[in-house]
C-alpha positions in Angstrom: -125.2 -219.2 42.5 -122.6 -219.7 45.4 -124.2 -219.9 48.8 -125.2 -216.4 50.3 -123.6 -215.8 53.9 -124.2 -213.3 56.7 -120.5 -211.9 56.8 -118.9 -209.5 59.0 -115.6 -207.9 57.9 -114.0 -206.5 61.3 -111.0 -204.2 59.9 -111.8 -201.7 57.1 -108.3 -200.5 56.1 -106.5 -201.1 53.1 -106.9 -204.5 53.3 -110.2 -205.2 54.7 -112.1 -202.6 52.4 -111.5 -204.7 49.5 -112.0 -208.2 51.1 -115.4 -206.8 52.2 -116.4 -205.3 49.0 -115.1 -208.7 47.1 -117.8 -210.3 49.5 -120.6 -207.7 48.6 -119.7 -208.5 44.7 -120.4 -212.4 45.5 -123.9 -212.0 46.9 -122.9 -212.1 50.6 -124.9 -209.9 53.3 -121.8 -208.2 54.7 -121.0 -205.9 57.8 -118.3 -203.9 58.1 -116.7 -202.7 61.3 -114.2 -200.2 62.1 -113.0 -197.4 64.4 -113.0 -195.2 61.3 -116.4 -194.4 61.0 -116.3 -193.0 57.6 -114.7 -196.1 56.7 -118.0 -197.7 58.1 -120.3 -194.9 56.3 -118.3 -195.7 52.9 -118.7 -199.1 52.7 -122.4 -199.1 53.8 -123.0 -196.6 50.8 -121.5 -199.1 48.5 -123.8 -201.7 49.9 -123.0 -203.0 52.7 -125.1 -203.7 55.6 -126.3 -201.2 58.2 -126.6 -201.8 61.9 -125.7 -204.5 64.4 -124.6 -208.3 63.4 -127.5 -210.3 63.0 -127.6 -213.3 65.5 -127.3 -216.1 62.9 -123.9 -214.4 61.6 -121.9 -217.4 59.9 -118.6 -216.0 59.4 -116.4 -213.6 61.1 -113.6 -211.8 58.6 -111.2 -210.4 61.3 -108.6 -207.8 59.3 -107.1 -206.3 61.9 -103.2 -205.1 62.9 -102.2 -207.9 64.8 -102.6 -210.5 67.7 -103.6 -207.6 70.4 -106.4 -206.6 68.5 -107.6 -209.6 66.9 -108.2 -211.1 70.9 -110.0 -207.5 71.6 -112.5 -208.1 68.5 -112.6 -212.1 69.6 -112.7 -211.9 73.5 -112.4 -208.6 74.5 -115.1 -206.1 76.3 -117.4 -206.3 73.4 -115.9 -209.6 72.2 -117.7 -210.6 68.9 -117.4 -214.5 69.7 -119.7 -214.6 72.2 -122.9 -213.8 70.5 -121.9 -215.8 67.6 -124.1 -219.1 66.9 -122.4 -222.5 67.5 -121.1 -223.5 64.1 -119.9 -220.3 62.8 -116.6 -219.6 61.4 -113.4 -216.6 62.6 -111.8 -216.3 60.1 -108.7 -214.7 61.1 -106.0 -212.6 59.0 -103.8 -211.2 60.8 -100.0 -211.4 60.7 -99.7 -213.5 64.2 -97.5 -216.1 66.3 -98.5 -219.9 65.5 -98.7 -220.1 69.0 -101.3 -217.2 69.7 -103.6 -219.0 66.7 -103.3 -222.3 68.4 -104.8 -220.9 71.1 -107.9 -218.3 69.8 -108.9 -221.4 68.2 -109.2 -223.1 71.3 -110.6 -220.7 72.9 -113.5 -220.4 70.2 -113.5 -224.4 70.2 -114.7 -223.7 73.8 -118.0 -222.1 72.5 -118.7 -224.4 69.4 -117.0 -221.5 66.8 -114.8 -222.7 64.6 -111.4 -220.8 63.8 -109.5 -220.4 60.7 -105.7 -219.5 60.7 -105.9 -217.2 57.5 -103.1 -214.4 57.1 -103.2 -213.6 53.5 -100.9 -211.8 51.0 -101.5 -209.9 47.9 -101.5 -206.4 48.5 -104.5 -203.9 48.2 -105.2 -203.7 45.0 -105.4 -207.9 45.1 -107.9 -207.5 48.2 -110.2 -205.4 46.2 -110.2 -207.8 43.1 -111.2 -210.6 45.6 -107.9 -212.7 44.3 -105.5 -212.7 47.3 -103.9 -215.9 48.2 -104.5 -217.0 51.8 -102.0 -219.4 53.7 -104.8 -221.3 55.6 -105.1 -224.1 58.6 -108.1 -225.4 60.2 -110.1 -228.6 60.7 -112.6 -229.8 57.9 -115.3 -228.0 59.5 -113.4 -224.8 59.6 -112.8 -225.1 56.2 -116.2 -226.4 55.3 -117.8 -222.8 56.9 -115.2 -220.3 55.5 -115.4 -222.1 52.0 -118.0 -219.8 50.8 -116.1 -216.4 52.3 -112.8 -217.9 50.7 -114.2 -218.2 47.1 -115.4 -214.8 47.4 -112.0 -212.8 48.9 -108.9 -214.8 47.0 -107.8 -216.8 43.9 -105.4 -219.2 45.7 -106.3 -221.1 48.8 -103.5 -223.0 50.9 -104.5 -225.7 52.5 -101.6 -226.3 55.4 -102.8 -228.0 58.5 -105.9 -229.6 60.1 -105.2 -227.0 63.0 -104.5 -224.1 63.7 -100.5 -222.5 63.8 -99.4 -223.3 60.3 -100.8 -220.7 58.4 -99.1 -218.4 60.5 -96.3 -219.8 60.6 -96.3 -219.5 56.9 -97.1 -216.2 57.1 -94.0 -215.6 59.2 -91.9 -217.3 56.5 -93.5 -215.0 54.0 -92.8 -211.9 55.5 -89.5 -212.2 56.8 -88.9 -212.5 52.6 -91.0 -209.7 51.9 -89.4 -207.8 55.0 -86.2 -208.0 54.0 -86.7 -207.8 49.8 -88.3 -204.3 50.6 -85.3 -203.2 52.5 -82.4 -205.0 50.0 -84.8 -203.4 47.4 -84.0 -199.7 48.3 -80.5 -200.6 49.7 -79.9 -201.4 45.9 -81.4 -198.8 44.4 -79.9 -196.1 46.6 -76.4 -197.9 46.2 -77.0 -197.3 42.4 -78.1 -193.8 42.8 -74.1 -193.4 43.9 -73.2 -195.2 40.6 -75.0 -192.7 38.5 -77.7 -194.9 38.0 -81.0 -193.3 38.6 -84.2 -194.9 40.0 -85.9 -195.0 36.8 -83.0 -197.0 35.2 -82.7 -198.8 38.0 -85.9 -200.2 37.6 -86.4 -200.7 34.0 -83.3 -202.6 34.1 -83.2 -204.8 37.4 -86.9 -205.9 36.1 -85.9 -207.8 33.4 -82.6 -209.0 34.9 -82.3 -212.0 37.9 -82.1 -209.6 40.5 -85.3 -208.5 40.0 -88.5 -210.1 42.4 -92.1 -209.6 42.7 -91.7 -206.8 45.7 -89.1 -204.8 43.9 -91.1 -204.7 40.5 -94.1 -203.8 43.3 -92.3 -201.4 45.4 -89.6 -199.8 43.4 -91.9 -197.7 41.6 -93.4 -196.1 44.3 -89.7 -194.3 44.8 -89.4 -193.2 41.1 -92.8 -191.4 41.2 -91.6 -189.9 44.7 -95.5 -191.1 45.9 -95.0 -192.4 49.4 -99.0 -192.7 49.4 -99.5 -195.9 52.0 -100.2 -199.0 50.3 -98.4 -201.1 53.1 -97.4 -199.1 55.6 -93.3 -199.1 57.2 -95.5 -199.2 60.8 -96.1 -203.0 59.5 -92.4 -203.9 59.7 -91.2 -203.8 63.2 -94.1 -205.8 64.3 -94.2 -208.0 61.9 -90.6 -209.0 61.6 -90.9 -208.7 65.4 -93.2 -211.7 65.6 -90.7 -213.6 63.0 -87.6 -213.0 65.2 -89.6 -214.0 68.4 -90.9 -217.6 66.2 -87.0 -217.8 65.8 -85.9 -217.4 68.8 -88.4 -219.6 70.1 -87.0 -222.7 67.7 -83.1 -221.7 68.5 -83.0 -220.0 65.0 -80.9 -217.1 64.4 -81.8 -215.0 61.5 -79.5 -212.6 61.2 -80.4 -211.1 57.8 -84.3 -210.2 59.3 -82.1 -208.5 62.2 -80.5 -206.3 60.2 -83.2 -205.5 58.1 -85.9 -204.8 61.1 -83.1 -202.0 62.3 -83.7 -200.2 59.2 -87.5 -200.1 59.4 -86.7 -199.0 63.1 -84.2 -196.1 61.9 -87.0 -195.1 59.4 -89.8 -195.4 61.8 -87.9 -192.5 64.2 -87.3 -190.5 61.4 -91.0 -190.1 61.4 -91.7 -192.1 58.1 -94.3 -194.8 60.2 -97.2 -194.0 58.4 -95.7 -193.7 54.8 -95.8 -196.4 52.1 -93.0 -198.9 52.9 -90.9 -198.0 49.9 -90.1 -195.1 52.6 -87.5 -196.8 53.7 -85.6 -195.8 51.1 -85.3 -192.6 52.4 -83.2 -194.0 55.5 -80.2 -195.0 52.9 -80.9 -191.8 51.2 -80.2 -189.9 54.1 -77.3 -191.6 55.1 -75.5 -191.5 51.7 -76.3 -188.2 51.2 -78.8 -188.8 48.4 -81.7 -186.9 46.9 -84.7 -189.0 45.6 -87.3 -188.3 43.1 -90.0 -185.9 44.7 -87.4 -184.6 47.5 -85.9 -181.4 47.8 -82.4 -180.7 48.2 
């Protein structure tokens, strides 16, 4: 049997939901926090731990939105890393600046808590099958204490530094692709729509064709069905692609094509759509074009 852990899973959303169930399904004792209560409630009825983190907590599973909050959880007024023993692992998954890694980790290095720089990628339904693939840097002994947290929560393990920063920075690399495949995804599909091609087509041709990628096959469904039910939010974008246009600016890289595509999540975040599934953005060409998709009314 694989070595039982005292795990806390800070972040109960889409994501963190199914990382801490995949770590109740390998034996681990498992906390979950959130400002959702009934998030809380829900995963304690399904097995997870009640009450306050035990003292001799070994890893920290951080899942939250992004750098702000992760250094509230770490460092913040009720700051987790404080009361953690000397030894222990963060384990953090957030979609953040190299730089901003580089330096939590220090800052737990301070106290004797190691720090892993883990964003990961896979979607929900991945999460909650424990087999997400996780773009990971961290000494040996960072490593060494998430190993057992790792096994549990993903099927592919990256192994990219010895310190902190390259995980994310892989992470920005990652997203800026899936960024901008999202929004060339719907600019397609709209731009067929005006060909007399509908959605459906669209997709049951482009799939088997070179255009086709892993985020349109994903994404382009959710359009067809008219279901803008939240799987990865368009709120995601403009921070995300945010953080990969500050990176670039930071090396004297221009990336013109993430410009133009974070605009359009912009557009579609002040038409209200923030909260909606990301294929959403759809909707902004839609609207422009004069289009009706499936599910909308005239």
């Amino acid at each position: 049997m694989a070595q039982q852990t005292k795990t806390a899973v800070i972040g109960l959303g889409s994501m963190g939901y199914g990382m801490a169930m995949s770590c109740l399904r390998a034996g681990h004792l498992t906390w979950g926090l959130d400002i959702n209560a009934e998030a809380v409630a829900r995963f304690q009825t399904a097995g997870g731990q009640p009450g306050d983190l035990p003292a001799d907590l070994d890893a920290l599973l951080v899942v939250v939105l992004n750098a702000a909050q992760t250094e509230a959880v770490l460092f913040g007024e009720a700051g987790k890393v404080a009361s953690m023993p000397k030894g222990s692992v963060v384990i953090s998954c957030a979609t953040v600046p190299p730089a901003f890694a580089r330096e939590m980790a220090a800052r737990c290095a301070e106290v004797g808590v190691q720090y892993l720089d883990a964003p990961i990628s896979g979607g929900a339904a991945k999460a909650a099958q424990g087999k997400l693939s996780i773009m990971a840097a961290g000494t040996a002994e960072a490593f060494a204490a998430s190993r057992p947290v790792l096994d549990a929560i993903a099927e592919t393990v990256f192994e990219l530094g010895h310190e902190a920063g390259p995980g994310s920075a892989m992470k920005a690399v990652n997203q800026l692709l899936a960024g901008v495949h999202i929004a060339a995804m719907a600019e397609a599909l709209t731009f067929g729509m005006t060909q007399g091609v509908s959605p459906q087509t669209f997709v049951e041709v482009i799939s088997k064709c070179a255009g086709t990628s892993w985020i349109l096959e994903n994404r382009a469904p959710h359009i067809v069905d008219g279901d803008y039910t939240p799987k990865s939010q368009i709120n995601i974008w403009p921070k995300d692609l945010g953080i990969v246009l500050d990176v670039a600016k930071s090396a004297g890289f221009s990336a013109p094509i993430t410009a133009t595509a974070l605009q359009q999540y912009m557009v579609a975040v002040g038409m209200g759509l923030g909260p909606e599934d990301d294929a959403a953005i759809a909707k902004v060409y839609a609207r422009n074009a004069g289009l009706t998709l499936p599910g909308q009314t005239e």
